[in-house]
VOKENU-275153 format. One record per residue (C-alpha): chain; residue in one letter; residue number from 1; y, x, z. Coordinates in steps of 0.001 Angstrom, whole numbers, plus 500000, padded with zeros to 6 digits. Each point is the difference from the previous one (the first is absolute). Layout:
BEGIN
 chain resn resi     py     px     pz
     A    a  NUM      Y      X      Z
...
***
This chain:
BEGIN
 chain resn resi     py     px     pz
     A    x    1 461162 864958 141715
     A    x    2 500265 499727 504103
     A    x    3 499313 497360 501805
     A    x    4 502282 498023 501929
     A    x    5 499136 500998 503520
     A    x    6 500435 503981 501226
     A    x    7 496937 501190 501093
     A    x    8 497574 503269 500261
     A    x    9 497201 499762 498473
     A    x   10 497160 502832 500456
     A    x   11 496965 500021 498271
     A    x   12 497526 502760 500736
     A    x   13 497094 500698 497663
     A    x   14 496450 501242 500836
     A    x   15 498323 501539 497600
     A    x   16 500741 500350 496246
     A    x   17 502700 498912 498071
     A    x   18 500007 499851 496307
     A    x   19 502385 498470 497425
     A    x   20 500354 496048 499700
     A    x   21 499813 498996 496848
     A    x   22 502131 496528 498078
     A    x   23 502756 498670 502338
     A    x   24 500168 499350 503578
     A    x   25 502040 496730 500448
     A    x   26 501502 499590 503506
     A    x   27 501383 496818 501098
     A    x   28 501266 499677 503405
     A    x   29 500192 496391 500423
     A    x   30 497379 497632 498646
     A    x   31 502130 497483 499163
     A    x   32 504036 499222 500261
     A    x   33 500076 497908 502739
     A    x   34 498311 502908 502392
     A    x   35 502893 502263 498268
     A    x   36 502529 497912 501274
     A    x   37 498280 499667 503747
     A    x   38 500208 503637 499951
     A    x   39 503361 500085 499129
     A    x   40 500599 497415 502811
     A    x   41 499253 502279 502672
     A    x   42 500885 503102 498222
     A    x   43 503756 498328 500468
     A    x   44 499861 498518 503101
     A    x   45 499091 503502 500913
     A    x   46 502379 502164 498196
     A    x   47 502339 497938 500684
     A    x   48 499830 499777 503846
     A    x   49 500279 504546 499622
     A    x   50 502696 499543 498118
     A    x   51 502130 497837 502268
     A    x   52 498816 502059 503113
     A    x   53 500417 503161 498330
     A    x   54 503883 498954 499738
     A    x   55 500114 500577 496187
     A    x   56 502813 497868 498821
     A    x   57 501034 497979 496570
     A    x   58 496993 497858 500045
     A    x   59 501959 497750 497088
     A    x   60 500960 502467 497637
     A    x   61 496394 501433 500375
     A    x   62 498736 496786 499371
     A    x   63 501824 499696 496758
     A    x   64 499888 503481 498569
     A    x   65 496268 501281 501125
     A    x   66 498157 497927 498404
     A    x   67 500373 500395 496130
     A    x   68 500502 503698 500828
     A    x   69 496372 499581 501544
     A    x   70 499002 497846 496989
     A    x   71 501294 502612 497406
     A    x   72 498685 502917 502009
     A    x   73 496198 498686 499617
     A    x   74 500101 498666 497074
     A    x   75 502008 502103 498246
     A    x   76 500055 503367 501946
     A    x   77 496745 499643 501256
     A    x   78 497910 498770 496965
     A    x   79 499539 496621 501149
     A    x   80 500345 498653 496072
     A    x   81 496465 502074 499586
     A    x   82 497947 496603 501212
     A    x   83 501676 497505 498101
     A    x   84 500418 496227 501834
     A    x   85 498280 501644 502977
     A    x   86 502567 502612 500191
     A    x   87 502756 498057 499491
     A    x   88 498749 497288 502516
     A    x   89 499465 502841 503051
     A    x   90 503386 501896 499245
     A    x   91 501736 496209 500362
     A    x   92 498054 499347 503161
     A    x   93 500925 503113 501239
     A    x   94 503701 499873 499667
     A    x   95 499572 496182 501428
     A    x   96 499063 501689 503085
     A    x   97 502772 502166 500370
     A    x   98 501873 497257 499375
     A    x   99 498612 497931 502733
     A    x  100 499970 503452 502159
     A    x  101 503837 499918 500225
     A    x  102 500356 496575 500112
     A    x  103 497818 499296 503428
     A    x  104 501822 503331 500740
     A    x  105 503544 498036 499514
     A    x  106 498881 496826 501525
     A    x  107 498877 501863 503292
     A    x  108 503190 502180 499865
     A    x  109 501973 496323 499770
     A    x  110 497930 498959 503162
     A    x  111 500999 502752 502229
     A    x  112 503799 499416 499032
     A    x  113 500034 496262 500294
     A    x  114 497356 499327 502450
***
């Protein structure tokens, strides 16, 4: 499952490599409330590209993108795999898009009525 922000991650490796063995369990946020800060400025963010990158119908995007989102990861995407944890980030998630194209509206709003 990705994580919420879009980022690059390298990793180069010296030496070596041999199988791991068991699971490798990857949780990008320790806790919720770090989730949702992320998602906080992942919005603010987005949102402010959005608006300048004159991309319009901020409230039907609002409304429609984020149970597709939700469906897509946990669905689509295998998000059902890890259980409550699963089901917790794919929510989270599509609360950010959410909030994404809300900010998104409200700063489109601003510009037309000042």
């Amino acid at each position: 499952m990705g994580g919420g922000a879009e980022s690059t991650l390298r990793v180069e490796i010296e030496g070596q490599t041999r199988p791991v063995e068991g699971t490798l369990g990857y949780y990008p946020y320790e806790t919720i409330e770090d989730h949702l800060c992320g998602i906080e400025a992942l919005s603010r963010e987005r949102a402010d590209r959005f608006v300048h990158g004159g991309v319009g119908w901020a409230v039907a995007r609002m409304i429609l993108a984020p149970p597709a989102d939700f469906v897509g990861r946990f669905f689509i995407k295998g998000g059902f795999l890890d259980g409550r944890r699963g089901f917790l980030f794919c929510l989270l998630e599509s609360y950010g898009v959410f909030l994404r194209y809300a900010r998104a509206w409200e700063l489109l709003w601003k510009q037309t009525h000042g």
